[in-house]
DODOTI-508868 format. One line per field, with one value per residue (C-alpha): x, y, z; residue in three letters. Coordinates in steps of 0.25 Angstrom, whole numbers, always signed. Layout:
N
u <- [X;...]
v <- [Y;...]
w <- [Z;...]
residuo <- [ala;...]
This chain:
181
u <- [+393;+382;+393;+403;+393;+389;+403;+406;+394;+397;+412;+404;+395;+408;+416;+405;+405;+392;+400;+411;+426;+429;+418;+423;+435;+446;+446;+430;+433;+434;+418;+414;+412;+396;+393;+407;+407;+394;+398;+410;+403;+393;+406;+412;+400;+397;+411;+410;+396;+401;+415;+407;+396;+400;+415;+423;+435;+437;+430;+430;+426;+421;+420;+416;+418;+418;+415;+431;+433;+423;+430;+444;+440;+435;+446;+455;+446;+446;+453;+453;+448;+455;+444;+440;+451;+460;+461;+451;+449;+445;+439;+438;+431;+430;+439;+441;+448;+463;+462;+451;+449;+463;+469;+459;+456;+467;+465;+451;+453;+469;+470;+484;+483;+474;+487;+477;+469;+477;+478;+468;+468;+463;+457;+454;+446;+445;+442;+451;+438;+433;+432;+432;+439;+455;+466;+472;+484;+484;+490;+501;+497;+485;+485;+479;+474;+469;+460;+459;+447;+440;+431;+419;+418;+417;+404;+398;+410;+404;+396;+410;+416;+429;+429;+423;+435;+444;+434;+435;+450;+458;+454;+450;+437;+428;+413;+410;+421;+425;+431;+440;+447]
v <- [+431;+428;+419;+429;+438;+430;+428;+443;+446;+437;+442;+456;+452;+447;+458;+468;+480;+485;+498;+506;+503;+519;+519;+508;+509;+500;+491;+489;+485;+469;+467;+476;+466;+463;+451;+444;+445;+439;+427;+425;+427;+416;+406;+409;+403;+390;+386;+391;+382;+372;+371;+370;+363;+352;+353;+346;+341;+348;+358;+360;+372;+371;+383;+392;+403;+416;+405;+403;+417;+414;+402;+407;+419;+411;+402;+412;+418;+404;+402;+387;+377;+366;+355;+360;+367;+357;+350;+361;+361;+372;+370;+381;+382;+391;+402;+415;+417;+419;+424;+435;+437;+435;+443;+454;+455;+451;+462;+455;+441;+437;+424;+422;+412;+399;+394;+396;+383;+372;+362;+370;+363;+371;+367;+375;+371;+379;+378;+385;+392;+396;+411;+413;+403;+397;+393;+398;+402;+396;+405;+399;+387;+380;+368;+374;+366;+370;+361;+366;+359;+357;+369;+374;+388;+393;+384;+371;+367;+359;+351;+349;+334;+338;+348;+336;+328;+339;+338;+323;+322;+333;+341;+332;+334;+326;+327;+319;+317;+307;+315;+303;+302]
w <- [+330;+341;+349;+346;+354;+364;+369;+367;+375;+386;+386;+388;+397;+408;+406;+406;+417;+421;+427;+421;+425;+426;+438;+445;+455;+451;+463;+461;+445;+446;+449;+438;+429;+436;+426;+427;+443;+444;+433;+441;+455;+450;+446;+460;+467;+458;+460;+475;+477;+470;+478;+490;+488;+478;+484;+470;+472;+459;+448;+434;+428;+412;+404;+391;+387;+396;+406;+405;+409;+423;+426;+425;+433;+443;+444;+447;+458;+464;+478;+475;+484;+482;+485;+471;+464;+464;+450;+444;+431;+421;+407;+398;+386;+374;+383;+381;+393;+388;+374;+377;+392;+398;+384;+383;+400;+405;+418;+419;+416;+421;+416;+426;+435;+440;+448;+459;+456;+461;+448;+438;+426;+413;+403;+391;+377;+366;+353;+339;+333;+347;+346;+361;+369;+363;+371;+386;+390;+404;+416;+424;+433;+426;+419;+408;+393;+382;+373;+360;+354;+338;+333;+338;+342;+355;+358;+362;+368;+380;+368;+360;+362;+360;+371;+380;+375;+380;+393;+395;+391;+393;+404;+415;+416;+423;+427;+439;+442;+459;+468;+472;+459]
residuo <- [unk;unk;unk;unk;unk;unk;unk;unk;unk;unk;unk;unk;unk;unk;unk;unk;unk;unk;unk;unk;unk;unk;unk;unk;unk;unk;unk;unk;unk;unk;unk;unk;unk;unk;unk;unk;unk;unk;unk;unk;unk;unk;unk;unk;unk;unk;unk;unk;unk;unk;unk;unk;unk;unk;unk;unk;unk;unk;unk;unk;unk;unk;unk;unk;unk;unk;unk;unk;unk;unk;unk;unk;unk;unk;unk;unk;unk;unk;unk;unk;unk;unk;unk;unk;unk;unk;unk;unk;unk;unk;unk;unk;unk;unk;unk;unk;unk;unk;unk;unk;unk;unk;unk;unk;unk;unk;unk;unk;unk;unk;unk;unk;unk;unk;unk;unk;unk;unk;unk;unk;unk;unk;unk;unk;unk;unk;unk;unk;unk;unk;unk;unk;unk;unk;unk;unk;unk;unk;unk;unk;unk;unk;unk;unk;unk;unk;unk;unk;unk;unk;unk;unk;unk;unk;unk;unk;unk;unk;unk;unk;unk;unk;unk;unk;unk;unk;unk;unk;unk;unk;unk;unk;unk;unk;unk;unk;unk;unk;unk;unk;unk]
């Protein structure tokens, strides 16, 4: 029950609107979400820093959770630069993205198109018994995956070795990876 909770709470917590919807015009209605435009500003800026002060040649973003639903939104605000977007890769965990955002919110959280990233690759991991994150239907123009792995819930997927397996084998991931090969 308390994990049920948590993951209600922090569904509530993004969606949540600290001003009423009747109040607000209709063209001043997209920042009324105060808590998810700051979780969303704050993404924007680390892959921003990062993209200019590290300068990848690529970037993997690894997720869980409701921190699918950030990275995913974030992606589809990215005007790609392509000394970094090139070959980017998106790993998703434990995602509730298609089955509950994109079906229940589907004004809020268009799950459309990525086609704008040249060569994303998506990966998506899920488990059977996972109660919040199961497979994707991927939009037109991503490479998209999915992973289906054993039993486990919706937790402890970073400590789960079949998940690495799927890291290590199937997704091409790399840490550290030379910029020459």
């Amino acid at each position: 029950v308390a994990r049920v909770l948590g993951v209600a709470r922090d569904v509530i917590v993004y969606l949540r609107r600290d001003k009423c919807l009747w109040l607000v015009k209709p063209e001043d209605r997209a920042g009324n979400y105060p808590y998810r435009d700051q979780i969303d500003a704050r993404f924007d800026r680390v892959l921003d820093v990062m993209s200019r002060t590290v300068r990848p040649h690529r970037v993997t973003i690894i997720s869980h959770s409701q921190g699918t639903v950030i990275a995913a939104r974030a992606l589809q605000r990215l005007t790609p630069d392509p000394s970094y977007a090139k070959n980017m890769l998106f790993i998703t965990m434990g995602s509730p993205i298609w089955h509950l955002y994109a079906q229940y919110f589907p004004q809020n959280y268009p799950v459309s198109t990525f086609a704008h990233i040249p060569d994303l690759k998506w990966h998506n991991i899920y488990r059977p018994d996972d109660f919040v994150g199961k497979d994707i239907v991927f939009p037109d123009g991503v490479d998209g995956h999915n992973h289906r792995v054993g039993k486990g819930g919706h937790s402890h997927y970073f400590s789960d070795i079949e998940v690495w397996q799927v890291f290590w084998g199937k997704t091409g991931f790399r840490m550290f990876t030379n910029p020459e090969s």
